[in-house]
C-alpha positions in Angstrom: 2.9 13.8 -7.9 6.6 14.8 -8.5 5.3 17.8 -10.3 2.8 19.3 -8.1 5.5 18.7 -5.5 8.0 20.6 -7.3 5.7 23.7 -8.2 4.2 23.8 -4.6 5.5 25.3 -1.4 6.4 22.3 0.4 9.2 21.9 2.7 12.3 19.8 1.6 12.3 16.5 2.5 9.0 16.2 2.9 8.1 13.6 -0.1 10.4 10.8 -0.9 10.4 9.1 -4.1 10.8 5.1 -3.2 11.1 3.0 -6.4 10.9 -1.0 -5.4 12.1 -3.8 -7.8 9.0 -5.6 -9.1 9.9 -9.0 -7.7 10.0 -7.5 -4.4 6.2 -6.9 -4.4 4.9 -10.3 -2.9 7.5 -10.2 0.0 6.9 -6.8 1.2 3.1 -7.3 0.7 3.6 -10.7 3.0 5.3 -8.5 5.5 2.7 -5.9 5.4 0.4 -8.7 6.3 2.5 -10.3 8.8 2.4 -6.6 11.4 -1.3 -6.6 11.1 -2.0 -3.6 7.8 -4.3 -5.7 6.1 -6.8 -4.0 3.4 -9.7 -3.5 5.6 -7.4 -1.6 7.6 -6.2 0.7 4.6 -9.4 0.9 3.0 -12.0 0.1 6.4 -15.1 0.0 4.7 -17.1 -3.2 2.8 -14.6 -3.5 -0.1 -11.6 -3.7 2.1 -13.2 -6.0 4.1 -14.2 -8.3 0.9 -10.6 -8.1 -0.5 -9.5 -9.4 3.1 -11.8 -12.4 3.2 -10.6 -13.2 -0.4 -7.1 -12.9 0.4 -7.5 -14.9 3.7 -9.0 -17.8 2.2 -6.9 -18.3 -1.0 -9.5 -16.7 -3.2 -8.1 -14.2 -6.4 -8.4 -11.1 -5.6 
């Protein structure tokens, strides 16, 4: 990604490189969950929909 950035004609500013510490993962994901962007809103077909479900009812997913 940073290289196709870099060789195309995009404005500055307009991709930001976030890097987050590993053990943050679980919390943001929690929060994430909290506002309502659950997967079968990201991905809003059967799959997202299953991995919701899972994730809902304790299952691994």
């Amino acid at each position: 990604m940073e290289n196709v950035y870099a060789g195309g004609d995009f404005p500055d500013g307009s991709l930001v490189k976030v890097t987050l510490p590993r053990g943050s993962l679980n919390d943001l994901s929690q929060s994430i969950f909290a506002i309502g962007i659950t997967d079968s809103v990201v991905w809003p077909d059967l799959d997202g929909l299953s991995k919701e479900i899972k994730r809902q009812f304790s299952y691994e997913v």
